[in-house]
N, C-alpha and C positions, 0 to 999 in steps of 0.2 A: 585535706579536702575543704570545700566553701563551707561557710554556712550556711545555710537558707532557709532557717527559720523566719518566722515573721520580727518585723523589729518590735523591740519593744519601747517601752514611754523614754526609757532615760536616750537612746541610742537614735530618737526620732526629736528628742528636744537638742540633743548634742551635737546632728548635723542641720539642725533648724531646716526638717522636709516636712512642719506639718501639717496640714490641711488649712489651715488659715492662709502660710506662706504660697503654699500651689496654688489655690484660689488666686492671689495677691500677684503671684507670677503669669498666671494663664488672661488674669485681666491686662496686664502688663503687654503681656504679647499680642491680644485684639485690638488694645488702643493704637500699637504700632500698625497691625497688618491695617486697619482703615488708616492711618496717616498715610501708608502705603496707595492706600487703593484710591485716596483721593490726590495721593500723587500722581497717579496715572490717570487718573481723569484730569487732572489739570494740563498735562504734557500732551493728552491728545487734542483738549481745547484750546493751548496753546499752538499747536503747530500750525492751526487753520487760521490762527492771528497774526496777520502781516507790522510786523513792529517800526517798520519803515526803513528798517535795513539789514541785509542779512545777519550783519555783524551783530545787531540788538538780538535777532532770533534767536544766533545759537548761543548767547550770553545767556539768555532766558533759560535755553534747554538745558543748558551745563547747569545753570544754577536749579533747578529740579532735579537735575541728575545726582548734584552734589548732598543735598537735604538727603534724597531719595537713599542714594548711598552711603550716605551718613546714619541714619536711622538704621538700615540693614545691620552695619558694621559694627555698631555701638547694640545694639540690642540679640537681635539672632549670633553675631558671632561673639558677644559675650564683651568686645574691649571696653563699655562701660568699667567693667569692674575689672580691668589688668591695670597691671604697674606700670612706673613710668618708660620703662624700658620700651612695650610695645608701642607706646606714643611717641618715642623718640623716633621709633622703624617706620612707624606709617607716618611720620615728617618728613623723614629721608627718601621714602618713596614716595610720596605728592610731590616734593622738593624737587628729585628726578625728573619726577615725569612733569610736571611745568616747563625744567630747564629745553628736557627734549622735544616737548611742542614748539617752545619758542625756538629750537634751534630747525627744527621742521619744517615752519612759517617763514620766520629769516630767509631760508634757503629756498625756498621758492619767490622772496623778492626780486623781479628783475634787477633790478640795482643795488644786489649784492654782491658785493666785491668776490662773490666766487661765482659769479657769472660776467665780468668782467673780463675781457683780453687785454694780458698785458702785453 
């Protein structure tokens, strides 16, 4: 069976949960959620700012997207602190999905040799 006594000092210094450090984390997490929340205030001041080309717009909104979901990624699901391994996977996956937008956009160019008759 579990235990479920309350913990005590040595078994609360041993896995460093203690009232200083949750304090230390819980701050941690409101500095993120406002970076957050003035990330989306930016992205909806942005959208109503004509950048003078579309192209400049959605560079804009990717790059809040990117911050936005970087912050998420690295704080709420913890990869701050993972090894290099899952940094290697979330290369591998941006890497992908770059290659397959570019190959997305390519292929919607008229003058792409796969809309070409030979």
């Amino acid at each position: 069976m579990a235990n479920h006594s309350a913990p005590t000092t040595s078994t609360v210094a041993a896995h460093g949960h203690g009232a200083h450090d949750i304090n230390k984390e819980v701050r941690r997490y409101l500095i993120v959620f406002a970076a957050l929340l003035i990330g989306t205030i930016v992205t909806v001041l942005a959208s109503f700012k004509d950048f003078g080309h579309p192209g400049i717009n959605i560079g804009v909104a990717l790059f809040i997207a990117i911050v936005k979901a970087t912050l998420v990624a690295c704080y709420f699901m913890h990869l701050i602190d993972e090894r290099k391994l899952i940094y290697g996977v979330l290369s591998a996956t941006a890497f992908f999905f770059i290659g397959l937008m570019y190959i997305t956009l390519w292929s919607m160019e008229p003058l792409s040799f796969i809309h070409l008759r030979h």
